[in-house]
N, C-alpha and C positions, 0 to 999 in steps of 0.2 A: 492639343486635344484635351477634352474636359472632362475627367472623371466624372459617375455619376455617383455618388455617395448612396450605401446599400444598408438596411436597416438589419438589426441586430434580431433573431427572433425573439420573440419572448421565452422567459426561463417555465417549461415544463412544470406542471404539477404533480407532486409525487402523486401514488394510488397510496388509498390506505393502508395496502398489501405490504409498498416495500416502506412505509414509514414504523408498520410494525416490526418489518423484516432488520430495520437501521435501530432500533428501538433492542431486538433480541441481539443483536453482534455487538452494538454498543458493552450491552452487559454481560458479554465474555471476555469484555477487555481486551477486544482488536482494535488498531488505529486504524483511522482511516482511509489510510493507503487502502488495508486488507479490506475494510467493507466496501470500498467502491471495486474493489478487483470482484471481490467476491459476486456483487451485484450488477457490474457492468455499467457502472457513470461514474464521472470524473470525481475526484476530491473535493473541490470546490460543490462540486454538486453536495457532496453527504455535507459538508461542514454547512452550510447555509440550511439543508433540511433540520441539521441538527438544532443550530442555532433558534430557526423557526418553529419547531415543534418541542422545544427547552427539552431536549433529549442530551443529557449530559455524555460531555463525550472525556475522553483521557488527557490528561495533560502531556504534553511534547515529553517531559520525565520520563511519564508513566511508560509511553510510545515506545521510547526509548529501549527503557527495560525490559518492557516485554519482546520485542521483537528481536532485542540481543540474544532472550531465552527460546525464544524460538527459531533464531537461529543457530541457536549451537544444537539444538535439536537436529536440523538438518544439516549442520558438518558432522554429527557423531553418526549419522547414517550415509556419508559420502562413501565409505570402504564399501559396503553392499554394491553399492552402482559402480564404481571406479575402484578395480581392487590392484596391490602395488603393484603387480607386474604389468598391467596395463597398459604403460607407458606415462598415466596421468601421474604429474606429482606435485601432491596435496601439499597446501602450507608453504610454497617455496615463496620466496622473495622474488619479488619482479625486477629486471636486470637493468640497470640504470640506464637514462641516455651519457654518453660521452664516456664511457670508459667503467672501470671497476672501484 
């Protein structure tokens, strides 16, 4: 049997709307993970808008540090959702395979 070989669509063109929108998240120092979660398209999608519209974006360092600080943001609010008697326990070590 013969495959029939299927074309790729073409890549979508931002609106003005969300290249401002990538324009203002840019310059609060989110990575790109968070602007494409926050706006609903892939990674690759913001990094090429970005690239295309010289909309500077964070270096992988930058990425790095912020997300770490924003994640400890949301472990110092884990107690609120998950308090100790709950049965959740915070910070534990994951149990090896094969023994102790």
């Amino acid at each position: 049997m013969l495959l029939k070989r299927t074309r790729r669509a073409p890549p979508t063109a931002p609106t003005p709307f969300l290249i401002e929108t990538i324009r203002q998240l840019s310059a609060q120092k989110l990575t790109r993970d968070e602007i494409a979660t926050r706006i609903g398209v892939s990674v690759s999608s913001v990094a090429r808008w970005q690239r295309q519209y010289g909309i500077p974006a964070m270096s992988r360092s930058e990425g790095r540090m912020a997300s770490r600080s924003r994640g400890a943001d949301r472990r110092d609010n884990l107690g609120k959702f998950c308090p100790k008697d709950s049965g959740f326990r915070r910070n534990s070590a994951s149990p090896r395979k094969g023994g102790a």
